[in-house]
C-alpha positions as a Markdown table, in Angstrom:
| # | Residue | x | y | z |
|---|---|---|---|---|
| 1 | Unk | 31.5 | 15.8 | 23.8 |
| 2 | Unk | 30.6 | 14.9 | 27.6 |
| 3 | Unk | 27.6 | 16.0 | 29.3 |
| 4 | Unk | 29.5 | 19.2 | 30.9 |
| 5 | Unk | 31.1 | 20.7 | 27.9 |
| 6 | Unk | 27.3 | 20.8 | 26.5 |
| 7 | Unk | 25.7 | 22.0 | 29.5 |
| 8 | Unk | 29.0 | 24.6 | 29.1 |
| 9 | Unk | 28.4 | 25.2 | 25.5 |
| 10 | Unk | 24.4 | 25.8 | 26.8 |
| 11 | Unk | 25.3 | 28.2 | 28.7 |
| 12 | Unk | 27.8 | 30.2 | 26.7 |
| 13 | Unk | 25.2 | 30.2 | 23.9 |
| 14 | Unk | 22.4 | 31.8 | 26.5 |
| 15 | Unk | 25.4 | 34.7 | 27.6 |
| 16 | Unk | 26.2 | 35.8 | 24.0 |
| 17 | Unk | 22.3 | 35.7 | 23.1 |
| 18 | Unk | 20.4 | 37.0 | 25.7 |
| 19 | Unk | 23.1 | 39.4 | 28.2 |
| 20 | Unk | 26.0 | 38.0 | 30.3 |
| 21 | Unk | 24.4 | 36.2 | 33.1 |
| 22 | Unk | 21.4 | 34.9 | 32.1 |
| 23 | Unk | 22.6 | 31.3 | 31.8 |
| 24 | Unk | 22.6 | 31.1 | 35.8 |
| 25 | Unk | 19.0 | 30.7 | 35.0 |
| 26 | Unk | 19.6 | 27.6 | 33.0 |
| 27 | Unk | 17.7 | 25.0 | 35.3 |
| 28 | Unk | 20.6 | 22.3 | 36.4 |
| 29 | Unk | 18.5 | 19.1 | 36.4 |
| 30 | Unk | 18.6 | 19.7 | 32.2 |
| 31 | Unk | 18.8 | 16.8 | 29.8 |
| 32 | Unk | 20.0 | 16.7 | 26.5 |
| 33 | Unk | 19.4 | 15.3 | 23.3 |
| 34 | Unk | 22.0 | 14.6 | 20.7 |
| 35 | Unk | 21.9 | 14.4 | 16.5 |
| 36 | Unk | 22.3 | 10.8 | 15.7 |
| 37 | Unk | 24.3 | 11.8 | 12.2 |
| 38 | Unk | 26.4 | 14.4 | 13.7 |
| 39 | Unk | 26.7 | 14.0 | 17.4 |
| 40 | Unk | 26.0 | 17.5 | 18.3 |
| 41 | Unk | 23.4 | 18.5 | 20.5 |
| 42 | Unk | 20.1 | 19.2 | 19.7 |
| 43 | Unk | 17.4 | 19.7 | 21.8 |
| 44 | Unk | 17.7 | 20.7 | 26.1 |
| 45 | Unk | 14.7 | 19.1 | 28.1 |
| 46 | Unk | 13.7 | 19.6 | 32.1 |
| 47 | Unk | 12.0 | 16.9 | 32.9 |
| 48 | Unk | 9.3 | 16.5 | 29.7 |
| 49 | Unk | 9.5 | 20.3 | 28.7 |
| 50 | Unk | 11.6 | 21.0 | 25.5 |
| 51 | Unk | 13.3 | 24.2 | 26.7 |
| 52 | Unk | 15.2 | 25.1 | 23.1 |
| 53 | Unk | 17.1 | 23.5 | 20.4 |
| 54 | Unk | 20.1 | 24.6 | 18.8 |
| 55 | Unk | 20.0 | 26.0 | 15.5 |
| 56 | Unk | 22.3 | 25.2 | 12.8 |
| 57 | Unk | 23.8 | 28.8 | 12.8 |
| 58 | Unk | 24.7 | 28.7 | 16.4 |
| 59 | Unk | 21.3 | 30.5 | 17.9 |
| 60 | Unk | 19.1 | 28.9 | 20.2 |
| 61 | Unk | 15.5 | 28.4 | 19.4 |
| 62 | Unk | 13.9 | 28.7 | 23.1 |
| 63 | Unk | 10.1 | 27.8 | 24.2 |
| 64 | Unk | 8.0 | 29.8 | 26.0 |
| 65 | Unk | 7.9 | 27.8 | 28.7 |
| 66 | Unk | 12.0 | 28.5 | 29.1 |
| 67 | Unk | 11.6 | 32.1 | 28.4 |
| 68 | Unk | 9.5 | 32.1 | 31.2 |
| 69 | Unk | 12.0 | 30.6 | 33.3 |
| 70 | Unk | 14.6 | 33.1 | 32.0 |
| 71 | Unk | 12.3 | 36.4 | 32.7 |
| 72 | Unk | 14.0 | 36.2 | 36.6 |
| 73 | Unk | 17.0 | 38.0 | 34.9 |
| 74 | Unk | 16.4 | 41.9 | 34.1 |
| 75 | Unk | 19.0 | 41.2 | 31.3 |
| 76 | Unk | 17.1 | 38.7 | 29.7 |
| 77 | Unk | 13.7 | 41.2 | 30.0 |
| 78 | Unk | 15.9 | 43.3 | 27.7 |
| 79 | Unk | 14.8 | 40.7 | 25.0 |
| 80 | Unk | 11.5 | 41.1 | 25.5 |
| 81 | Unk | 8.4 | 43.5 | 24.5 |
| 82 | Unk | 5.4 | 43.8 | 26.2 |
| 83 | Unk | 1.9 | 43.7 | 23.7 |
| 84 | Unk | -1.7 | 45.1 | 24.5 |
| 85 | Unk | -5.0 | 43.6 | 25.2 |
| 86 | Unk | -6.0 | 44.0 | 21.5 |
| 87 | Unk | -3.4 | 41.6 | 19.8 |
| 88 | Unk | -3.6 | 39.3 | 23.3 |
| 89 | Unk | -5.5 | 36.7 | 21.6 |
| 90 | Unk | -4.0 | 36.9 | 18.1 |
| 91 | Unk | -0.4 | 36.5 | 19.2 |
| 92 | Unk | -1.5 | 33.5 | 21.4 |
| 93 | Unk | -2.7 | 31.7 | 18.1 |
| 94 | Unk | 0.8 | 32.5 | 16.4 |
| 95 | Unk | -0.2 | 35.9 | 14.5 |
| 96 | Unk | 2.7 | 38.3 | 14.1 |
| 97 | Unk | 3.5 | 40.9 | 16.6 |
| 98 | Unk | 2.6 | 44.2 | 15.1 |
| 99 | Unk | 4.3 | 47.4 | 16.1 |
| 100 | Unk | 1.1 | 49.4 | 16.8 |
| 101 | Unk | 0.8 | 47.0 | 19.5 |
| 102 | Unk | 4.2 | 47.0 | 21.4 |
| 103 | Unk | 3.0 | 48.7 | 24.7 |
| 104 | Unk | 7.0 | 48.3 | 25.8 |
| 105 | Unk | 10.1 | 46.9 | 24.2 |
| 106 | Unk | 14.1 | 45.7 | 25.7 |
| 107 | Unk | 16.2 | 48.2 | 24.6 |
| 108 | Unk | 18.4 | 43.9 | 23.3 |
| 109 | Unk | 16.0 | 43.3 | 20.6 |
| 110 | Unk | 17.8 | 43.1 | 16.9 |
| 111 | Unk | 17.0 | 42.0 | 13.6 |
| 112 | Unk | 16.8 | 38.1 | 13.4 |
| 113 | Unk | 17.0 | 37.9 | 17.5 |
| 114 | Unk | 14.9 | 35.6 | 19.3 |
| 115 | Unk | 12.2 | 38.0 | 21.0 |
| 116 | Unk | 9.9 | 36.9 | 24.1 |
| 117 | Unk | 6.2 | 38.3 | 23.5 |
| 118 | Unk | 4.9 | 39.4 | 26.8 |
| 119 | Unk | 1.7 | 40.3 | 28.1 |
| 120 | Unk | 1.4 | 41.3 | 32.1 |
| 121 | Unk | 5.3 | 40.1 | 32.6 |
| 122 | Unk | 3.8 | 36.7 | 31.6 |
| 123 | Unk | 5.8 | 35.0 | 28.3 |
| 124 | Unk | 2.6 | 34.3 | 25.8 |
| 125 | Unk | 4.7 | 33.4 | 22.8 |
| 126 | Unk | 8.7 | 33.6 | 21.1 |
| 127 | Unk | 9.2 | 34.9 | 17.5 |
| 128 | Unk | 12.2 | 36.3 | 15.7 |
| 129 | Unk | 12.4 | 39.8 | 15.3 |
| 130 | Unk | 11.7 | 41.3 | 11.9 |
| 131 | Unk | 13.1 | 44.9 | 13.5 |
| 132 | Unk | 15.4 | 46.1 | 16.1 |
| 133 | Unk | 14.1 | 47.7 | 19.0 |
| 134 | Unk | 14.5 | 51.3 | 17.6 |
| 135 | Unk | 12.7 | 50.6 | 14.5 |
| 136 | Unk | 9.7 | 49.0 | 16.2 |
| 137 | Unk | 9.6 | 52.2 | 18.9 |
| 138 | Unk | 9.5 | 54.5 | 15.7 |
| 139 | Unk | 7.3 | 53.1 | 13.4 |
| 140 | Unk | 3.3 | 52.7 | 14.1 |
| 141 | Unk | 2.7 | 50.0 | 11.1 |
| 142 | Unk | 4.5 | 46.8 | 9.9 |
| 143 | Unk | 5.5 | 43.4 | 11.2 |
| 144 | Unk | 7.8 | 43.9 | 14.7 |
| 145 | Unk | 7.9 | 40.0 | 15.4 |
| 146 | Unk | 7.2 | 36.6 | 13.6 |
| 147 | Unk | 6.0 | 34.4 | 16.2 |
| 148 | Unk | 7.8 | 31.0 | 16.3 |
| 149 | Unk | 5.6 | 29.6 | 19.3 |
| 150 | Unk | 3.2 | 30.0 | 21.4 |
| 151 | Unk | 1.0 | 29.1 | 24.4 |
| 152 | Unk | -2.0 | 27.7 | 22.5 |
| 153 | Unk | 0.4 | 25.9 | 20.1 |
| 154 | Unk | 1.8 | 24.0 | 22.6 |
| 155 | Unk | 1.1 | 22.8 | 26.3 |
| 156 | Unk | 4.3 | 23.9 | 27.5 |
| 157 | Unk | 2.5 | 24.1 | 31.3 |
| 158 | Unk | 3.3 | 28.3 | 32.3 |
């Protein structure tokens, strides 16, 4: 596959995941990263920031540092729920979102989705959702997001 069949693929991935559109946020000076066994891509750098790596299943597995980038699109924000001051600091370490906690939450978010964890409009962490964004409105206990990665887990530089 040449470089812009993957950058392609990229960005059809980014459409069907996060809203149609948000791949125009997809920065263009992107490298990429291929499986030595099967060829297929792996993981998308900018410059020495890992920005996601593509799943087995077809998903993308973005950072918070490329969620960050993304949050200039209002479809993307769909994606996203916004915590309180409380779980802040928890979340940042890599706890679990709880739904108590969710202050706001994109009307995108399904089960198994990749969710941004907000806090201020700033990304603080990415997790998959363990609820869809109905469920985590309604209920005031329980898991809403396992978080994948965060700020203080990596220097990602937001």
């Amino acid at each position: 596959m040449n470089r812009m069949d993957s950058v392609l693929k990229i960005k059809y991935t980014l459409d069907a995941l996060f809203g149609q559109g948000v791949s125009k946020y997809l920065p263009k000076d992107v490298s990429i990263e291929y499986s030595k066994n099967t060829g297929r891509i792996k993981h998308v750098h900018q410059n020495d920031n890992l920005l996601c790596t593509l799943r087995t299943d077809g998903g993308l597995a973005i950072t918070p540092f490329f969620a960050q980038i993304l949050m200039k699109s209002k479809k993307f924000k769909e994606n996203c729920l916004e915590i309180d001051d409380d779980s802040k600091a928890f979340v940042q370490e890599g706890s679990s979102v709880f739904c108590k906690h969710v202050t706001w939450c994109g009307k995108n978010i399904m089960i198994g989705g990749d969710v941004a964890v907000l806090h201020n409009n700033k990304v603080i962490a990415v997790g998959k959702a363990v609820l869809s964004t109905r469920m985590i409105l309604s209920f005031k206990k329980g898991v809403a997001i396992k978080i994948r990665d965060s700020l203080k887990s990596t220097n990602s530089g937001v």
